[in-house]
N, C-alpha and C positions, 0 to 999 in steps of 0.2 A: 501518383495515385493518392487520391485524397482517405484521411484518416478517418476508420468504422468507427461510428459510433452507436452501440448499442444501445436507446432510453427508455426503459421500463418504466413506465409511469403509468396510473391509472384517471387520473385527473385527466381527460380528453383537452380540455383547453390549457390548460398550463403544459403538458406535452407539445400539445403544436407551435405552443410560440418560442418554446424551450428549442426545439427545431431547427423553428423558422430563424431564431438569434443563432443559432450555433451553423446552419448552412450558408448563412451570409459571410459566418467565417470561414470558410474554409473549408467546412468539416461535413463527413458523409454519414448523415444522422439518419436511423432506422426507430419506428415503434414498435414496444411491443406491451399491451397494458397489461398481461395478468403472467402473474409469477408461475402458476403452473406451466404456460407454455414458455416462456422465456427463457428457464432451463435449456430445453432440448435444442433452442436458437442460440442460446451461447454457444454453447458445445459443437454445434452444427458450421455455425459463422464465424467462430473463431474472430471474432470485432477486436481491435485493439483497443476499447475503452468500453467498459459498460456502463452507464449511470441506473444505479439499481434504486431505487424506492423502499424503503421499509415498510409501508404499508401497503398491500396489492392482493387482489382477489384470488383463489384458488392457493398459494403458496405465498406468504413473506417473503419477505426480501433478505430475510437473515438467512431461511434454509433455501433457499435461490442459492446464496454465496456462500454456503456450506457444501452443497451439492456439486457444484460446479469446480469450486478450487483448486481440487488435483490436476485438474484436467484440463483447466484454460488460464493458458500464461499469460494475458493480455493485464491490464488494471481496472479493479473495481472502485468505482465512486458511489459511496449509499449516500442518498438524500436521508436523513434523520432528524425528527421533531427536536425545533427548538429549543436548546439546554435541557434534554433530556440524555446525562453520561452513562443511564444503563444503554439506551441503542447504538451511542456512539464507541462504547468501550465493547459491547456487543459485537458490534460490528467487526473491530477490526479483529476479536477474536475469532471468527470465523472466516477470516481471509481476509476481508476490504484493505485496500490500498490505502486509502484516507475516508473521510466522508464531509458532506458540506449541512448545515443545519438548513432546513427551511422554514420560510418561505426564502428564496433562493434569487439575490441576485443576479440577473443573466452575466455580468462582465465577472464581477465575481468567481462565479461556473466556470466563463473561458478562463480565464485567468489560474483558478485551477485544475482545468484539464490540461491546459498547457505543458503546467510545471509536472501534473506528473506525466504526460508522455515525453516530455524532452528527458526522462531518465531511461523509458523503453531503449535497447540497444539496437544502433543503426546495425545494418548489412556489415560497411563499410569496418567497423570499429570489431564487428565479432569476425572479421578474416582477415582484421590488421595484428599487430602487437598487442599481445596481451598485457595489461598492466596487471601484474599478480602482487600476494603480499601471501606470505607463508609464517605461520606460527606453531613450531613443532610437527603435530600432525592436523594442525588446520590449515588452509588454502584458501584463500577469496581471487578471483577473477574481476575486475570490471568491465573488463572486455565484452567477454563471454556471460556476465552475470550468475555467475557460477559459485557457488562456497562450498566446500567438503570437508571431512573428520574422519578421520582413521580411515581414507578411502572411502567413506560411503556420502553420497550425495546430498546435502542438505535443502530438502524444498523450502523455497522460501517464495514469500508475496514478494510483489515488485519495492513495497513501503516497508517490507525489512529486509530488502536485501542491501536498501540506499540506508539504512539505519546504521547496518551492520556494516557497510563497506566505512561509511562515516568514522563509526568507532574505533575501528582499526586502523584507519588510516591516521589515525591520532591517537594509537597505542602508548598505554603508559601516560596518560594527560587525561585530566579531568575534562567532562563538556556536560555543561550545565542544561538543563529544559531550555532553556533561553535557545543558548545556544545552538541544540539540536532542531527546535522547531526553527529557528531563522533561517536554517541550511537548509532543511527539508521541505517545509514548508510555507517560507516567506513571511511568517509571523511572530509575534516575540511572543514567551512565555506570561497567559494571563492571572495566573495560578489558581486554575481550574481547571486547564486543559491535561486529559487524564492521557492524552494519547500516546506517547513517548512510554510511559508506564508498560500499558499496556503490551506493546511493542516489546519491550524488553522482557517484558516476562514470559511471551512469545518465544524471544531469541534464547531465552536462559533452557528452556527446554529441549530445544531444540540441539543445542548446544553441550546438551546433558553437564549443565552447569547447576549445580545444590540449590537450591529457590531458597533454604535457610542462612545459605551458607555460600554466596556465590562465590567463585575466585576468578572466574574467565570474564564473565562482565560485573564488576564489583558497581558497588553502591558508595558513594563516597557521600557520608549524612550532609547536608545540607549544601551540595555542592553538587553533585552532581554524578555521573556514569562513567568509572573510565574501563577499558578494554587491554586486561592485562595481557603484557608479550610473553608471559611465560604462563606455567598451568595447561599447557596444550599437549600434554603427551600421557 
């Protein structure tokens, strides 16, 4: 079965050629233009990819993917104005996965829709061998896409859960912006890109990790993030 694709967009011609490039690959692409009805179609279709729009009639595309997040495990892709880092840091504050600036290369797009559904977890892999990693009273799964604290469940977006699997899995080791965006996202740190930031401070919360004073994911000045093996109990 080919892969849902959600695309809220309100621009009627740049949606359908957005589409029309994305069903020549592959991919099982749906419209939908206005934010207020898109909601109830996420939630409803459960799509494994949504491309949201920041701008859109009836509801934005911010409180679309504020609305939604509890409730749909799939990934969010926000289209956001050109170098503008309030929508993009925005964004991922209210859930998004990643986001791409427009006006929007089509191979570009596929290329990252790609990269993040090749992290969605196969069938196959969440009723094989778990690969776990346990620190104190923390737990991450990749298997299963799963992280927990003292027992209780941590929800996470799809783009912090590869953050956070990342960090750990290089526990104790520095990994610089560079570094994190080339793993994650296929491109090198330009030193502008807030995204990683953002993300982490995301995870520091979550984590009930000090935002003053972190010690489970520390800050190393000028270097970069590492994810200490201890401080977990």
């Amino acid at each position: 079965m080919n892969t849902r694709i959600l695309l809220v967009e309100d621009d009627e011609r740049l949606a359908e050629l957005t589409a029309e490039y994305l069903t020549k690959n592959d991919l099982d692409v749906s419209i939908e233009p206005r934010g207020d009805t898109a909601e109830a179609r996420i939630l409803a279709e459960q799509p494994d990819l949504v491309i949201l729009d920041v701008m859109l009639p009836g509801k934005d595309g911010f409180e679309v993917c504020r609305a939604v997040r509890s409730q749909y495990r799939g990934v969010i892709l926000m289209l956001t104005a050109r170098d503008e880092d309030f929508d993009q840091i925005l964004g991922l504050e209210m859930g998004a996965d990643d986001y791409i600036a427009k006006p929007v290369q089509p191979r570009v797009l596929l290329a990252r829709i790609k990269a993040l559904l090749r992290r969605l977890p196969s069938p196959e892999a969440a009723n094989g061998e778990s690969d776990n990693m346990v620190f104190g009273q923390f737990k991450i799964s990749q298997a299963t896409r799963t992280a927990s604290l003292a027992g209780q469940t941590i929800d996470l977006t799809t783009a912090e859960f590869d953050l956070l699997w990342l960090l750990a899995n290089h526990a104790g080791n520095v990994l610089s912006r560079d570094d994190l965006l080339q793993e994650l996202r296929g491109i090198g740190f330009d030193g502008l890109d807030r995204s990683i930031d953002a993300r982490i401070s995301r995870l520091r919360k979550k984590l009930n990790d000090d935002p003053e004073n972190p010690t489970r994911i520390k800050t190393v000045r000028g270097k970069g993030y590492l994810f200490s093996k201890h401080d977990w109990n």
